[in-house]
Backbone as ProteinMPNN parsed JSONL, in Angstrom:
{"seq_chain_A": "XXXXXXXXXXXXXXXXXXXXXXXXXXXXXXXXXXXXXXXXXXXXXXXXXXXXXXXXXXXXXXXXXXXXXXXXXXXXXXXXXXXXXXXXXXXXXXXXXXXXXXXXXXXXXXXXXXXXXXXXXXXXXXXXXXXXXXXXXXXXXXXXXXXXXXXXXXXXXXXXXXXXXXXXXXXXXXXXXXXXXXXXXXXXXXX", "coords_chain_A": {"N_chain_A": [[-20.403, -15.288, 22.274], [-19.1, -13.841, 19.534], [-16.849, -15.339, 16.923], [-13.641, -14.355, 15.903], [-11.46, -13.488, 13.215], [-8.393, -11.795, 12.845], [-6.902, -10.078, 9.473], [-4.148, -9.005, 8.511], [-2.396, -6.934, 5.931], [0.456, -6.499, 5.821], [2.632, -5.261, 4.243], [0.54, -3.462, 2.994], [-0.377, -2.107, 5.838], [2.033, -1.357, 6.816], [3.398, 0.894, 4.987], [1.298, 2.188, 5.838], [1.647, 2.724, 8.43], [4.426, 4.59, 8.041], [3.749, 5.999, 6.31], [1.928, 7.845, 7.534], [1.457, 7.723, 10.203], [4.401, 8.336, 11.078], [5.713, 5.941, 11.273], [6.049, 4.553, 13.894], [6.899, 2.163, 16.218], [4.748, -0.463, 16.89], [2.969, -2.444, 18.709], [2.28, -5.694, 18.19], [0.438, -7.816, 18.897], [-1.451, -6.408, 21.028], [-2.573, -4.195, 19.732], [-4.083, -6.085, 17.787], [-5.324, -6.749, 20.197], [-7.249, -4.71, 20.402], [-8.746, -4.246, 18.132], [-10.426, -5.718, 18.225], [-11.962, -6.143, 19.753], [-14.989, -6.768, 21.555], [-15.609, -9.628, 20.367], [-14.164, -12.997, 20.497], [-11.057, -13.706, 19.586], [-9.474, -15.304, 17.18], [-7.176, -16.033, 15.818], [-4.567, -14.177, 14.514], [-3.671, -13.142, 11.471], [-0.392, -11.977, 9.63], [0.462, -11.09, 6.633], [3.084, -11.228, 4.835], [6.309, -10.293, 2.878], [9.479, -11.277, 2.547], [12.459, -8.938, 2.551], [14.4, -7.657, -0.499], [17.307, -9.632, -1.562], [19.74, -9.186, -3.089], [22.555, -11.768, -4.997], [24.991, -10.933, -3.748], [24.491, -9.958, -1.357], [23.749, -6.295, -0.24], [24.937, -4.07, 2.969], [22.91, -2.555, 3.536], [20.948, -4.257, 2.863], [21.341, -6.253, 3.725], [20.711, -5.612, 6.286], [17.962, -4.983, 6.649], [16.939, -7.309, 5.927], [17.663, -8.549, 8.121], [16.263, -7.67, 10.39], [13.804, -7.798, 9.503], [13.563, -10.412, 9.815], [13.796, -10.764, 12.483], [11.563, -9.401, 13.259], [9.245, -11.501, 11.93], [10.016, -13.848, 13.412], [9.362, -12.588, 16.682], [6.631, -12.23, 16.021], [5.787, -15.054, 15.525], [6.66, -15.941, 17.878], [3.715, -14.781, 19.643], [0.64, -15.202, 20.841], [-1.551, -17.233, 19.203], [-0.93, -16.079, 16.552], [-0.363, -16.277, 13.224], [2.013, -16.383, 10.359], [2.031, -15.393, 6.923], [3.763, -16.026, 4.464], [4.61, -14.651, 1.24], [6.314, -13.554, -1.64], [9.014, -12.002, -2.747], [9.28, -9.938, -6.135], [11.301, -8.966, -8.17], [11.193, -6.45, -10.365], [11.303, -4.639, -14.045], [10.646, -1.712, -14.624], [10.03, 1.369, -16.259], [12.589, 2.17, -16.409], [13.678, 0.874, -14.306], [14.084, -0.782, -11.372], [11.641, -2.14, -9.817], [10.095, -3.718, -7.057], [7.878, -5.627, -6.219], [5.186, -7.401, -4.451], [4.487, -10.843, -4.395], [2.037, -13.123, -4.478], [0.568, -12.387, -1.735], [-1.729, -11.261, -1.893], [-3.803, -13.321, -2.979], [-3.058, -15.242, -0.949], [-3.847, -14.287, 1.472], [-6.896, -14.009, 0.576], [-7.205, -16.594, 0.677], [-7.364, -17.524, 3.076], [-9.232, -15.902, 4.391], [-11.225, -16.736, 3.197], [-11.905, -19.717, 3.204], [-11.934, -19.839, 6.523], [-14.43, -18.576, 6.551], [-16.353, -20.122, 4.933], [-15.952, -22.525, 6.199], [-17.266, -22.023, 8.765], [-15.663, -21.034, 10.968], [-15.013, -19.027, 11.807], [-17.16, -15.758, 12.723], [-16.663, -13.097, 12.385], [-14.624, -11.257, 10.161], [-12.134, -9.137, 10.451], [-10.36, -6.754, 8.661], [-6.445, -5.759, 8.108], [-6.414, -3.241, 5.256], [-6.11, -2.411, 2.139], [-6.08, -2.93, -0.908], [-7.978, -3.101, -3.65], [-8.15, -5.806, -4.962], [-9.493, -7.551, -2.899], [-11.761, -7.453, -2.723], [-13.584, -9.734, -4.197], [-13.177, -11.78, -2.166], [-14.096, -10.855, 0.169], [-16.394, -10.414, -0.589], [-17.527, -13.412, -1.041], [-16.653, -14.136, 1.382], [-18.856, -12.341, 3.322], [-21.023, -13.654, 1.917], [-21.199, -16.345, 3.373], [-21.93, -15.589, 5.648], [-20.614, -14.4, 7.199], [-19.511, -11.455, 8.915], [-17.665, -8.402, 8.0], [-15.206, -6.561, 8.624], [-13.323, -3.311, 8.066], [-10.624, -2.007, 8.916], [-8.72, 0.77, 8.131], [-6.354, 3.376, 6.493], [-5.839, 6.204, 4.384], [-4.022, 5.331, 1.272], [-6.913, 3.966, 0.281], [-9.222, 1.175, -1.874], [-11.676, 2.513, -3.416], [-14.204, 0.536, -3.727], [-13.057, -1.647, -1.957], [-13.932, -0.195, 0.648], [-16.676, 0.251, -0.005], [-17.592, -2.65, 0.018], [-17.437, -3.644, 2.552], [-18.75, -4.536, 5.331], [-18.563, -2.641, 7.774], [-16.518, 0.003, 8.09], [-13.974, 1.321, 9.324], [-11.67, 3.812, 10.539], [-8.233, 3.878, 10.626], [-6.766, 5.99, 13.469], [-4.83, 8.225, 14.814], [-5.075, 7.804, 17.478], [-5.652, 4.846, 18.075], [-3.042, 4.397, 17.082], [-1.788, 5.254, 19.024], [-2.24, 3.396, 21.303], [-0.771, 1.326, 20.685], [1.574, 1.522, 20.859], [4.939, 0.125, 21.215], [7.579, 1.124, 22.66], [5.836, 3.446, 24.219], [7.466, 6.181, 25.914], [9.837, 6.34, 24.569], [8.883, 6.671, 21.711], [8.103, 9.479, 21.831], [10.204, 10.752, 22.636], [11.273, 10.755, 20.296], [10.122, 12.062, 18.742], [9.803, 15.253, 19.552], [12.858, 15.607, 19.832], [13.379, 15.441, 17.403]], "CA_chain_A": [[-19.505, -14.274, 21.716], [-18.842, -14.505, 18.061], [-15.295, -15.362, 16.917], [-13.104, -13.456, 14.801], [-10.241, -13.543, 12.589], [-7.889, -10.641, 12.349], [-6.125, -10.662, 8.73], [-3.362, -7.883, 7.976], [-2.173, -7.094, 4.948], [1.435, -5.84, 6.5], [2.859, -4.143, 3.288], [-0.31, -1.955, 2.991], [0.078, -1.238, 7.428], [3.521, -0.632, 7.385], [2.983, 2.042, 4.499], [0.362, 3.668, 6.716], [2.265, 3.379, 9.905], [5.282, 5.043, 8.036], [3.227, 7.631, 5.98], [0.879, 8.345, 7.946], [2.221, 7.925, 11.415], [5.936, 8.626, 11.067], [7.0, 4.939, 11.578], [5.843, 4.273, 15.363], [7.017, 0.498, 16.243], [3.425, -1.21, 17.563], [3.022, -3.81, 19.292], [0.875, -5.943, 16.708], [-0.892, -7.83, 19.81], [-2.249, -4.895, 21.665], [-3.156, -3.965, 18.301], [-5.097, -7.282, 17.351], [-6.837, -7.089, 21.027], [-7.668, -3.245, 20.507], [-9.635, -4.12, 16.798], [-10.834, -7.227, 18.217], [-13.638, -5.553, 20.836], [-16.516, -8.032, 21.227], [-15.037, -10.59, 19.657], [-13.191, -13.801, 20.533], [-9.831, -13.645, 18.113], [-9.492, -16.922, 16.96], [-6.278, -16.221, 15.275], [-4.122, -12.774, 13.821], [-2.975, -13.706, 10.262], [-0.246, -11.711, 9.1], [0.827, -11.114, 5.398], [4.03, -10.451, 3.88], [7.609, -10.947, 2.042], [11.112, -11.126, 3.437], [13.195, -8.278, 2.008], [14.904, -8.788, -1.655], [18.418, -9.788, -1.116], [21.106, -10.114, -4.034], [22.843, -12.643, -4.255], [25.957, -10.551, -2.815], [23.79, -8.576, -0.702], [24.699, -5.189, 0.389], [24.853, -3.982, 4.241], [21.932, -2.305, 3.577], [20.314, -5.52, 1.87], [21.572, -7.571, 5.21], [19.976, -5.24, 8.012], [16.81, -4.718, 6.026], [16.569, -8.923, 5.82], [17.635, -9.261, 9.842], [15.17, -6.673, 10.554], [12.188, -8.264, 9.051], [13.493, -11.97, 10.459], [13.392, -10.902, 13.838], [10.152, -9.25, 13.244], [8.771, -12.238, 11.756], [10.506, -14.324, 14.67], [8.663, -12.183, 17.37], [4.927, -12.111, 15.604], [5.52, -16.074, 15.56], [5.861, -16.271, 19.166], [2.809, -14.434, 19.874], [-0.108, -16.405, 20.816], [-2.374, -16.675, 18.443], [-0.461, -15.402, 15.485], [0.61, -16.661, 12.131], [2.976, -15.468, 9.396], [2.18, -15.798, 5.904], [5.415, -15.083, 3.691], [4.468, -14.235, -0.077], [7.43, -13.555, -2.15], [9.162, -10.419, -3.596], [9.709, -9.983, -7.563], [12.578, -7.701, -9.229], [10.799, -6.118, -12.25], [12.328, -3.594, -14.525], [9.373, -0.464, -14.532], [10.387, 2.86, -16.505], [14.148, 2.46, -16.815], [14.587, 1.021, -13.09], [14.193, -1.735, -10.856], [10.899, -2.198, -8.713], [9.888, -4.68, -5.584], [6.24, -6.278, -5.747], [4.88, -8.529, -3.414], [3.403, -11.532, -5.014], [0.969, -14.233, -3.528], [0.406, -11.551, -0.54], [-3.387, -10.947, -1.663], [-3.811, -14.72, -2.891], [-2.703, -16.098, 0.638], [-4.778, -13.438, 2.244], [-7.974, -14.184, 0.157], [-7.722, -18.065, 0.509], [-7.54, -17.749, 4.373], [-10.584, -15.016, 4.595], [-12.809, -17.656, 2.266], [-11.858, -20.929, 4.499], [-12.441, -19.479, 7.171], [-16.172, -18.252, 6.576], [-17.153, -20.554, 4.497], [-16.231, -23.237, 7.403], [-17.948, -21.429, 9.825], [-14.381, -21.254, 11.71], [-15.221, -16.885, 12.646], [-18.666, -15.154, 12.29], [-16.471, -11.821, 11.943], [-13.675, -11.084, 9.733], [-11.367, -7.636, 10.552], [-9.222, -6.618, 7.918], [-6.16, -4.332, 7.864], [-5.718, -4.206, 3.655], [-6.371, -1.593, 1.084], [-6.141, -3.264, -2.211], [-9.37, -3.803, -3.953], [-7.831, -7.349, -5.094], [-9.444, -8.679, -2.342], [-13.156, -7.746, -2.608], [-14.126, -11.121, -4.034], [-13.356, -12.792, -1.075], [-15.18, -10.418, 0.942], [-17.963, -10.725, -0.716], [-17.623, -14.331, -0.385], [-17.114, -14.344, 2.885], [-20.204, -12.386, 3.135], [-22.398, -14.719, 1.441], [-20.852, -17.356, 4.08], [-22.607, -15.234, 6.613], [-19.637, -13.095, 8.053], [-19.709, -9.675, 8.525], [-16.477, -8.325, 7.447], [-14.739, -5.356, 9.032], [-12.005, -2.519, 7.244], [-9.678, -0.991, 9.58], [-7.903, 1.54, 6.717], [-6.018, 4.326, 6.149], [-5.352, 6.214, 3.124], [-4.777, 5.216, 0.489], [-7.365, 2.493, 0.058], [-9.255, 1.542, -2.624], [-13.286, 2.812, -3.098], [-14.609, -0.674, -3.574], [-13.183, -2.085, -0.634], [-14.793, 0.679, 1.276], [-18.021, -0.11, -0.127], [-18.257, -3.428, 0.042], [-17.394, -4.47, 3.531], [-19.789, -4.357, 6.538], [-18.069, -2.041, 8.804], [-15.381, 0.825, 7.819], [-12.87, 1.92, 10.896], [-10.604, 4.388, 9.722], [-6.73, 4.004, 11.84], [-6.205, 6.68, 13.921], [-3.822, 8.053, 15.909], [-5.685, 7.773, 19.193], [-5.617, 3.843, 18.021], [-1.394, 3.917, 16.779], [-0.637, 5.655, 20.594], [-2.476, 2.84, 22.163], [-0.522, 0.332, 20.377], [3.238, 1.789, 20.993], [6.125, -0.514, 22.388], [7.77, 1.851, 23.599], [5.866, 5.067, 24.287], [7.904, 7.51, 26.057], [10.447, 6.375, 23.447], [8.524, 7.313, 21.11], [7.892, 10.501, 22.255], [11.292, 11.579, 23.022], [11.678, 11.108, 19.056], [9.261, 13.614, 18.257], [10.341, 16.32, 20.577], [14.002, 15.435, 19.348], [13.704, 15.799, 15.321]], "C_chain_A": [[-19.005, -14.747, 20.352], [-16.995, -14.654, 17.882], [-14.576, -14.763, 16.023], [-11.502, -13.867, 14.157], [-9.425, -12.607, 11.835], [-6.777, -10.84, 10.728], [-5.501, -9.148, 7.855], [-2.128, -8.045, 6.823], [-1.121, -6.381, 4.974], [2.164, -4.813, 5.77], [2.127, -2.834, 3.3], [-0.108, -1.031, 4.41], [1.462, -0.384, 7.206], [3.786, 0.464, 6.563], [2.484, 2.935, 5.474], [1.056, 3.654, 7.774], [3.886, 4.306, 9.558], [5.175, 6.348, 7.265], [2.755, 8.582, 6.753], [1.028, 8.812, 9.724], [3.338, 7.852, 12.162], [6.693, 7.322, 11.732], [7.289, 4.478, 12.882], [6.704, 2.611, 15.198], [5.764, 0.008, 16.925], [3.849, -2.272, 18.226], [1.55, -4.693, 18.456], [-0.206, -6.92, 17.797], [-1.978, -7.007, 20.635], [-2.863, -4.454, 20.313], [-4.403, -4.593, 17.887], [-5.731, -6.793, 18.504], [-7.755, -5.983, 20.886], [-9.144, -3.338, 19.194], [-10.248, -5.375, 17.111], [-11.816, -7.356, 19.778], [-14.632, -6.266, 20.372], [-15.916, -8.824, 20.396], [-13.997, -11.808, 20.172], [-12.416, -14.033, 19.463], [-9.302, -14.885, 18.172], [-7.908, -16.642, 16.251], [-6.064, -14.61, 14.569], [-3.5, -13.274, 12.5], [-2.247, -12.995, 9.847], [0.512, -11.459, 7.721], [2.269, -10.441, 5.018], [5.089, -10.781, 3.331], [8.78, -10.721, 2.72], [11.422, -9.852, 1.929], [13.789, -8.464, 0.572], [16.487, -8.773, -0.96], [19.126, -10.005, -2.566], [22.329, -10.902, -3.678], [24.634, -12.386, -3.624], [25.157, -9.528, -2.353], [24.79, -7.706, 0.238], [24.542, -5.325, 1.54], [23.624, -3.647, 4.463], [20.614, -3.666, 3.344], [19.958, -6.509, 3.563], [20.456, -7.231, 5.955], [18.689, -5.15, 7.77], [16.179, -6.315, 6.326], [16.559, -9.089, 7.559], [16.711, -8.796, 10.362], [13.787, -7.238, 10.874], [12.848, -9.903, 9.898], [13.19, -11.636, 11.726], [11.664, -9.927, 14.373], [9.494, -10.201, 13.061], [9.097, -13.625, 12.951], [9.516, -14.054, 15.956], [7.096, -12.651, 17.174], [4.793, -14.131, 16.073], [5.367, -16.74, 16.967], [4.58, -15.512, 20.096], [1.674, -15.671, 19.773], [-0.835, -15.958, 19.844], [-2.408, -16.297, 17.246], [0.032, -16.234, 14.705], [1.142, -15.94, 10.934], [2.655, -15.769, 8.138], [3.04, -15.193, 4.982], [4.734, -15.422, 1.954], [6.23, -13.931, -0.313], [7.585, -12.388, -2.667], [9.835, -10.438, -4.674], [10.225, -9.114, -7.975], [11.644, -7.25, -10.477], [11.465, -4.874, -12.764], [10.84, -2.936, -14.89], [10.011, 0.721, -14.952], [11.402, 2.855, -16.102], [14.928, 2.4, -15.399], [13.411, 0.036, -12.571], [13.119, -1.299, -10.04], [10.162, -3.304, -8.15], [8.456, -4.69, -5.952], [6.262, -7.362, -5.279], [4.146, -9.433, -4.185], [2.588, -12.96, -3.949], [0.015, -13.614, -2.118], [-1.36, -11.463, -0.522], [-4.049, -12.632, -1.933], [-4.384, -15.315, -1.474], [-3.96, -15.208, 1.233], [-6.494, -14.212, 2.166], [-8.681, -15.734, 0.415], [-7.857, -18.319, 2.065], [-9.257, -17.397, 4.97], [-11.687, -16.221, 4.476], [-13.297, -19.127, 3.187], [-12.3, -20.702, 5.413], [-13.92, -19.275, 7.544], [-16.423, -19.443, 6.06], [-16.985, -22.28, 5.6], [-16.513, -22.958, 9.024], [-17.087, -21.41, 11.161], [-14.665, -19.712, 12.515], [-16.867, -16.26, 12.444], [-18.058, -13.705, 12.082], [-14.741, -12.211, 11.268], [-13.215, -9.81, 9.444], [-9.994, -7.854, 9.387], [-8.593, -5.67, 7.581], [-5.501, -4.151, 6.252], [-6.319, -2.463, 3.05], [-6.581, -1.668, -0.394], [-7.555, -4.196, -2.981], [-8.862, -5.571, -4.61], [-8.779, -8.54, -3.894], [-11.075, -8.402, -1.891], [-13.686, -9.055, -3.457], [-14.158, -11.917, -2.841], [-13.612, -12.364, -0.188], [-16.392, -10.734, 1.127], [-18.495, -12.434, -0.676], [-17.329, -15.149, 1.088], [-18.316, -13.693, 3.826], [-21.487, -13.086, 3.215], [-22.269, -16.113, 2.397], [-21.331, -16.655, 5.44], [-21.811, -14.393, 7.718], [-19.276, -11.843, 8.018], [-17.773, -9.508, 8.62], [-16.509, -6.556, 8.036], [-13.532, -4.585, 8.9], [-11.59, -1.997, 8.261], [-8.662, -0.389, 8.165], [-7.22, 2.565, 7.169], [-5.976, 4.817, 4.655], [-4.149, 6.094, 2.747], [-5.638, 3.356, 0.148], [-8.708, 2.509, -0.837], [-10.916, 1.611, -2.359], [-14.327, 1.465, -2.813], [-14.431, -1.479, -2.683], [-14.031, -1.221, 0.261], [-16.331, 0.371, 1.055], [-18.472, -1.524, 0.073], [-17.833, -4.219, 1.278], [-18.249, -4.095, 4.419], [-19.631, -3.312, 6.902], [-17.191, -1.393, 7.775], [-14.617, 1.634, 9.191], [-11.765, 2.383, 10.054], [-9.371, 4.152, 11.209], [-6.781, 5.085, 12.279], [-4.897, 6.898, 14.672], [-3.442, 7.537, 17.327], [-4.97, 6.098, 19.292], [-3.888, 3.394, 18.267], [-1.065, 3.724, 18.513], [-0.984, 4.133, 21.369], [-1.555, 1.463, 22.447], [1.286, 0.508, 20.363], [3.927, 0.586, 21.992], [6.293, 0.324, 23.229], [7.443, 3.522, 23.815], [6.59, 5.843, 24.483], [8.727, 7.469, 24.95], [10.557, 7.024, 21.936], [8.005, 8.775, 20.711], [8.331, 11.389, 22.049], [11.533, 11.95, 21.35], [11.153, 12.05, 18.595], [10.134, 15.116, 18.477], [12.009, 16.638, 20.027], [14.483, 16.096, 17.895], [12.962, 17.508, 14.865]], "O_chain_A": [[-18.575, -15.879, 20.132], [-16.138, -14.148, 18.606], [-15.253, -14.664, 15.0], [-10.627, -14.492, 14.756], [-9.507, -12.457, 10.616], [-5.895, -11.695, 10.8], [-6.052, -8.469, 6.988], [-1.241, -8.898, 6.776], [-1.238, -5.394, 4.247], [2.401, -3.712, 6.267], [2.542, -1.688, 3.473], [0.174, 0.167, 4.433], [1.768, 0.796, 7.379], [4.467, 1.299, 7.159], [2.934, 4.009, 5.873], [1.171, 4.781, 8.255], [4.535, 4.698, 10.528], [5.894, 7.346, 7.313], [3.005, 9.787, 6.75], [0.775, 9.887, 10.268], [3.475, 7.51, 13.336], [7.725, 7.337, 12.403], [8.405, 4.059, 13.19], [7.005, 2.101, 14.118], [6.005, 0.268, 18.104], [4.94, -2.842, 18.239], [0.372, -4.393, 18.264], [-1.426, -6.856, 17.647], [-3.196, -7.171, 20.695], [-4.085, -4.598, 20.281], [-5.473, -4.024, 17.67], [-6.818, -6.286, 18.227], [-8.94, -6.142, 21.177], [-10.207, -2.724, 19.284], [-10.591, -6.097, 16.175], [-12.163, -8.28, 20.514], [-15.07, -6.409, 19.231], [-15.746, -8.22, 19.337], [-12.833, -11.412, 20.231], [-12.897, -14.51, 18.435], [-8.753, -15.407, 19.142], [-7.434, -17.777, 16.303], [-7.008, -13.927, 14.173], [-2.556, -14.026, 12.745], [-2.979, -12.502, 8.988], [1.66, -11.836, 7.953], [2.436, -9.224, 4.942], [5.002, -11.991, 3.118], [8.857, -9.794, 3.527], [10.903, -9.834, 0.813], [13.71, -9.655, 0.271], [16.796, -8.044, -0.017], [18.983, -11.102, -3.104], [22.976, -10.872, -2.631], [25.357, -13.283, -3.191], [25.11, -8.398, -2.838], [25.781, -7.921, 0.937], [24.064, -6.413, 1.86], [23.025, -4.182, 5.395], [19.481, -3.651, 3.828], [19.018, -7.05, 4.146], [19.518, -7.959, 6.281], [18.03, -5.241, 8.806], [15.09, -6.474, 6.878], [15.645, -9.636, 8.175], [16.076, -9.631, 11.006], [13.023, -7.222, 11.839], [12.05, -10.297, 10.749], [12.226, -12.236, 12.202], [11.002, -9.894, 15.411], [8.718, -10.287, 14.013], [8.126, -14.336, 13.211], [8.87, -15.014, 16.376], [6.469, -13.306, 18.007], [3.881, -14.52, 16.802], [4.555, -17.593, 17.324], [4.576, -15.754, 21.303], [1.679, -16.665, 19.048], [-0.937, -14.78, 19.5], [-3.475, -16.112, 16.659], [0.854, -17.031, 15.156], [0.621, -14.876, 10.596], [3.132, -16.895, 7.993], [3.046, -13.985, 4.744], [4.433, -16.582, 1.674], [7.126, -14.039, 0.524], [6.642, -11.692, -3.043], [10.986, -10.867, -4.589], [9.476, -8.178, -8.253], [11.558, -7.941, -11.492], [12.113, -4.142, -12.015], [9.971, -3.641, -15.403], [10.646, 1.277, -14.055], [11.502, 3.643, -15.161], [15.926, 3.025, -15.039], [12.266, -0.047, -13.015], [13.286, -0.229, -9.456], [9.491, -3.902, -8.992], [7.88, -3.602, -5.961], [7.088, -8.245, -5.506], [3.133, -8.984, -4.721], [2.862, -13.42, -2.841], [-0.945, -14.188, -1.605], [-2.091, -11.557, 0.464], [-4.763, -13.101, -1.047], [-5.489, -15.667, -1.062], [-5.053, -15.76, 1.362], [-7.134, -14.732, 3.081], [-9.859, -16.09, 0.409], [-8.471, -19.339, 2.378], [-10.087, -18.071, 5.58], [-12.598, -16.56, 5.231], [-14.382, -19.498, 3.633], [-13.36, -21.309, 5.56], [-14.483, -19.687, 8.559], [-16.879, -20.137, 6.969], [-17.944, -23.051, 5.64], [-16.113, -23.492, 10.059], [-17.582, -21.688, 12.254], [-14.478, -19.502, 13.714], [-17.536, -16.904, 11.636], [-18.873, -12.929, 11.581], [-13.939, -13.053, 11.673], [-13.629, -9.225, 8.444], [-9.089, -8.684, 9.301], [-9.116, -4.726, 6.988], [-4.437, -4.677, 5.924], [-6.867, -1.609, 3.747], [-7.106, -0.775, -1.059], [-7.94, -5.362, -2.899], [-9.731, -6.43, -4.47], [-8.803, -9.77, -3.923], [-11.59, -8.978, -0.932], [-14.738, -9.312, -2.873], [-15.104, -12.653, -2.561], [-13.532, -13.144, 0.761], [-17.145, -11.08, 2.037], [-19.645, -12.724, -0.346], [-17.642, -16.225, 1.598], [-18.724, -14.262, 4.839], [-22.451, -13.156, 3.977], [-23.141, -16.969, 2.242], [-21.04, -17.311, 6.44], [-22.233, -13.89, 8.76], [-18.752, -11.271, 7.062], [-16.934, -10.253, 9.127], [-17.377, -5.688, 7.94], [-12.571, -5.017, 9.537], [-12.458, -1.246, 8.707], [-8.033, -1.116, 7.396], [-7.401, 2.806, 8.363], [-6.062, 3.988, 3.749], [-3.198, 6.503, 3.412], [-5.208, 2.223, -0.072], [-9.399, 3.526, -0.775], [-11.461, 1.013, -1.432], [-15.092, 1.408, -1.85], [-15.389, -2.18, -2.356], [-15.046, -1.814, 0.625], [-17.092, 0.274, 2.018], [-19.67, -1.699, 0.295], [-17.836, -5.444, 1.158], [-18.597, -2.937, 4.188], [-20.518, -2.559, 6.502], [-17.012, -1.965, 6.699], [-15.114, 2.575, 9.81], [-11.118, 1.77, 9.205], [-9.625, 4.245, 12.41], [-6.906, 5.782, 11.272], [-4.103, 6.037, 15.05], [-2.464, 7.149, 17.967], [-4.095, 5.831, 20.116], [-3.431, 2.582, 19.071], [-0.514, 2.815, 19.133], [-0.063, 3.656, 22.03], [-1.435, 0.776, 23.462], [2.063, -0.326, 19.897], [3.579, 0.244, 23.121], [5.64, 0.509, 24.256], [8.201, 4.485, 23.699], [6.798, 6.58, 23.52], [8.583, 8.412, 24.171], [11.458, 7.536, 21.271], [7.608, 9.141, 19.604], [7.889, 12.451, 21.61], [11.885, 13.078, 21.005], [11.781, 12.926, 17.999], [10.848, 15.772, 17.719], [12.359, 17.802, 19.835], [15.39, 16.818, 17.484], [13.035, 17.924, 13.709]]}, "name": "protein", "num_of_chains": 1, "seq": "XXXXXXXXXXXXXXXXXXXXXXXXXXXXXXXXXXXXXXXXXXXXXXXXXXXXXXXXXXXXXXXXXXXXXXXXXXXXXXXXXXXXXXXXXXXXXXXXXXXXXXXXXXXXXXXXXXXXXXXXXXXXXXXXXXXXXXXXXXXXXXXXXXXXXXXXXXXXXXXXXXXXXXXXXXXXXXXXXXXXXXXXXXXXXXX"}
């Protein structure tokens, strides 16, 4: 059975699970085992930044930061799972303040490449959208690992083309992966 290495690119998910599928809560193991059919999952990698905080952060600032800690808390006791924290940069953009993630595709790219090119996975699933990170596809590729997109839109054409496999997210996939279904349910029905 070949081995695999799931590697999510949590900024781009949590977009699609809040555009796309109104913000479900998952369960990110059920998740990993669901995209990780035929495959022994050698490890879930996922990507992202703590919140920004000033340095008198608001209430909003706080619950946003506790939020993500005890998310990142949880994922860490999962078996199997690691956290990679990138950093988040203040920039001033058209007459106002905007949040980018930096190191996020970096970290991502230098895991993917290790990985293949020490013959650590023979498959590599990835949930990402930002063409930033077809080089290290394609070198994980040429290291003999087929490489597999789980996406939503928006993601970019070049990733699409140049990985093995393309699996678009569905819904069928989100429901399977709910904490708490009926919960989730009731919200629907509710709003």
């Amino acid at each position: 059975m070949n081995r695999a290495a799931i590697f999510i690119d949590n900024g781009y998910f949590s977009k699609v699970l809040k555009n796309i599928f109104n913000k479900p809560e998952i369960d990110y193991k059920v998740f990993s085992d669901l995209i990780c059919t035929g495959c022994e999952r050698l490890r879930t990698y996922v990507y992202d930044c703590m919140p920004y905080q000033s340095k008198n952060p608001t209430d909003e600032e706080r619950e946003r930061y506790s939020k993500m800690d005890s998310f990142v808390s949880s994922l860490k006791k999962l078996p199997r799972f690691e956290f990679r924290q990138g950093s988040l940069q203040k920039i001033w953009v058209d007459n106002k303040y905007v949040f980018k993630q930096k190191m996020i595709d970096t970290l991502l790219s230098i895991d993917l490449v290790k990985l293949s090119a020490t013959r650590q996975i023979q498959d590599a699933i990835l949930v990402a959208g930002d063409h930033d990170f077809v080089p290290a596809v394609q070198t994980a590729k040429d290291s003999g690992v087929v490489v597999k997109l789980y996406y939503a839109q928006p993601v970019h054409d070049e990733l699409l083309d140049i990985c093995d496999e393309t699996i678009k997210i569905t819904q069928e996939l989100i429901s399977k992966c709910l904490k708490h279904p009926s919960h989730h349910h009731k919200k629907h029905i509710n709003s």
